[in-house]
C-alpha positions in Angstrom: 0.0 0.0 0.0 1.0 3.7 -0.9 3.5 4.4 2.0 1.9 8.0 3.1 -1.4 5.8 3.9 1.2 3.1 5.8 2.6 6.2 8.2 -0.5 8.5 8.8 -2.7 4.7 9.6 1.0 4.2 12.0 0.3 7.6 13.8 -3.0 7.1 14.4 -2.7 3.9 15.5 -4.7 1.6 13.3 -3.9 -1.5 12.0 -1.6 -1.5 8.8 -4.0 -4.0 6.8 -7.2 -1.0 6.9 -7.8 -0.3 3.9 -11.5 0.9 2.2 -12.5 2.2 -1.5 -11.0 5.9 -1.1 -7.8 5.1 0.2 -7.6 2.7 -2.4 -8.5 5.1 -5.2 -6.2 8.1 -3.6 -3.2 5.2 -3.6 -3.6 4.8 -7.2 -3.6 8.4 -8.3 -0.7 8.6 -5.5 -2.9 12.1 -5.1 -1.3 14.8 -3.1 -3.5 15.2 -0.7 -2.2 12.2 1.1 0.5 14.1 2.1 -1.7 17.3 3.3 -3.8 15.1 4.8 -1.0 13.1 6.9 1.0 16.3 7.8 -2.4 18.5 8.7 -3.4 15.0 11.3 0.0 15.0 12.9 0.1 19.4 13.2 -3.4 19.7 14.9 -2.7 16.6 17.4 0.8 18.5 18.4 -0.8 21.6 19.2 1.3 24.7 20.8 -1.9 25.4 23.3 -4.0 22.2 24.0 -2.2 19.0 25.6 -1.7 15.9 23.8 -4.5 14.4 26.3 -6.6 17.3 25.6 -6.3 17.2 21.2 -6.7 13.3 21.0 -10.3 13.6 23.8 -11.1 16.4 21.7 -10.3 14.5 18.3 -12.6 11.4 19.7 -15.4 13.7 20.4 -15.0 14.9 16.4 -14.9 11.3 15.6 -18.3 10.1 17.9 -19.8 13.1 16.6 -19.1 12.2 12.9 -19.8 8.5 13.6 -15.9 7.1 12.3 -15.9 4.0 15.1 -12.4 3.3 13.8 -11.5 7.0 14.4 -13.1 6.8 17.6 -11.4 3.9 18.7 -7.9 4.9 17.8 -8.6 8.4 19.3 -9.6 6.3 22.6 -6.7 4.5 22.3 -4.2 7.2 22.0 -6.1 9.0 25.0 -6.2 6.1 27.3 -2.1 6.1 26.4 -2.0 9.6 27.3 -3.0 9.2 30.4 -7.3 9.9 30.1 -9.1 8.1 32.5 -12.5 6.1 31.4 -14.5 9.2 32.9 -13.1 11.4 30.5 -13.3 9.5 27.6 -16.9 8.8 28.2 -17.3 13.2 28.9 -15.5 13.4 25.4 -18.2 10.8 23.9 -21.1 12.3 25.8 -20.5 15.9 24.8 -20.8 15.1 21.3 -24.1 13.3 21.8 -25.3 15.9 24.1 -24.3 19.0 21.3 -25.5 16.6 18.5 -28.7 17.2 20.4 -28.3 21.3 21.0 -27.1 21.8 17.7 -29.9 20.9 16.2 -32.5 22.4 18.8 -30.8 25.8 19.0 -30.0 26.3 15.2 -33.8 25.6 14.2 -34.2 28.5 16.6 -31.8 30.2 14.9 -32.9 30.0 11.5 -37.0 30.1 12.0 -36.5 32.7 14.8 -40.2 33.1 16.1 -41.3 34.5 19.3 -43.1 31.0 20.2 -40.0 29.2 19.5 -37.5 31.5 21.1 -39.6 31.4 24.6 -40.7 27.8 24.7 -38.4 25.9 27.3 -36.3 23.4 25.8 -37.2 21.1 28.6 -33.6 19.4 27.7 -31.7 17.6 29.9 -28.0 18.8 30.4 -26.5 18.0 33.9 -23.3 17.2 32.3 -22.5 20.7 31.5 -22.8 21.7 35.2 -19.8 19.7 36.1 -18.1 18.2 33.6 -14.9 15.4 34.3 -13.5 17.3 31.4 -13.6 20.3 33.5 -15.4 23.7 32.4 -13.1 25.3 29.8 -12.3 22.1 28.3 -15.7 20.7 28.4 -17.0 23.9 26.6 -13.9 24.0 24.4 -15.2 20.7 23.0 -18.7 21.9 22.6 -17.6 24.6 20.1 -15.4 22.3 18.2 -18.8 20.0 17.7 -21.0 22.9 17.5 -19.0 23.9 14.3 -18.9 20.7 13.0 -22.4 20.5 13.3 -23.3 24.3 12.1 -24.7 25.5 14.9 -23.7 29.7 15.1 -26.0 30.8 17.9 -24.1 27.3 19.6 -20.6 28.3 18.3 -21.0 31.7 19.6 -22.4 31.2 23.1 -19.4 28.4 23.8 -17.0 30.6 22.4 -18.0 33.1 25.0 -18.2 30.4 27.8 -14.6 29.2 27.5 -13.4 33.0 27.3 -15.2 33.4 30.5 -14.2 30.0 31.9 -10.0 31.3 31.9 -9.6 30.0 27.9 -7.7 31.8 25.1 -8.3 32.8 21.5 -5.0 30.4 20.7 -6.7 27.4 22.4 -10.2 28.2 20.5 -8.2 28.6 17.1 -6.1 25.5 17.5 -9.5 23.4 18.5 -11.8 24.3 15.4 -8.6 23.5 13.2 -8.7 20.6 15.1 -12.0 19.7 14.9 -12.0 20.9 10.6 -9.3 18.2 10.1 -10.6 15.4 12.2 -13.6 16.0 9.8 -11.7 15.6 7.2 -9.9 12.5 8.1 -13.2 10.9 8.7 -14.0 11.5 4.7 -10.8 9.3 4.0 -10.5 6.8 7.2 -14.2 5.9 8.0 
C-alpha cells in the first residue's frame, strides 16, 4: 500500500492492513493530498496550546460526533495512552451526543426565529455541563469544536464566549476548530 497511507494509519494507531474504497483510489492516483492530509493529522494533534490528552479527547469527540468508530477507537486509544481516565473519555463521547442534540435544537431556533419558538423551554436535559470530568473550559472548548462541526452559530457563539469566561484563550479556541475541521476531514478518508 501507498506508503503515506502506511505512516498517517501508524500515527493514528490503526492497523496497517485498513484499507476501504477511497484510500484505495487516492493510492492509485498517488494524489497529493495524502501528504496534506498526513501532515495536517499530525500538526493539529501536536498543538502549541492544547495537551496531547486534551487534542486526542477532543479528536474522539469529532470522531463520535461524525460516527468514524475506527477513528473513535484509535482516538480512545491514544487518549487512554495519554493518560485519560474512562471518565473522561466517556465526557469526550457524551458531549458530542449531548451538542448533536443542542445543535440541532438551537440552530432551528436560529434560523426560523419566532417569538413562540425563542420562549418555549427546551425542557432538555444537560447535567453534564454543570460539572463536567473534562472540566469547564475544556468541556465547553469541546462543545464549540462539535458545534462547528455541526453548524450550529448561535451554539458556536455562546461556547466561544463560555470558554473565554471560563479562563480560555483565543489560541486554544483557534487550535480546537482547526482541530476539529481536520478530524472531519480525516473521517471522509478513514471511516
Amino acid at each position: 500500500m501507498h506508503e503515506t497511507i502506511q505512516e498517517l494509519l501508524a500515527d493514528l494507531g490503526i492497523e496497517p492492513n485498513y484499507t476501504n474504497a477511497t484510500l484505495q483510489y487516492l493510492a492509485a492516483a498517488d494524489s497529493k493530498y495524502l501528504r496534506d492530509l498526513k501532515l495536517n493529522t499530525k500538526a493539529v494533534l501536536t498543538s502549541e496550546h492544547l495537551s496531547a490528552k486534551e487534542t486526542h479527547l477532543m479528536a474522539l469527540a469529532i470522531a463520535s460526533n461524525n460516527n468514524k468508530e475506527i477513528l473513535v477507537n484509535a482516538f480512545a486509544l491514544k487518549a487512554k495512552a495519554l493518560e485519560a481516565t474512562d471518565a473522561e473519555i466517556a465526557d469526550a463521547q457524551a458531549c458530542a451526543s449531548l451538542l448533536a442534540a443542542n445543535n440541532v435544537f438551537y440552530r432551528f431556533r436560529h434560523f426560523v426565529d419566532k417569538e413562540v419558538y425563542n420562549n418555549a423551554p427546551a425542557k432538555l436535559r444537560m447535567n453534564i455541563m454543570m460539572n463536567p470530568v473534562l472540566g469547564k473550559e475544556f468541556f465547553e472548548l469541546v462543545s464549540l469544536a462539535v458545534s462547528a462541526v455541526n453548524g450550529c452559530e448561535m451554539c458556536v457563539k455562546s461556547h466561544e464566549q463560555s470558554v473565554l469566561h471560563a479562563g480560555g484563550t483565543e489560541n486554544r479556541i483557534w487550535d480546537s476548530i482547526r482541530l476539529a475541521s481536520i478530524i472531519t476531514s480525516l473521517g471522509k478518508v478513514i471511516y
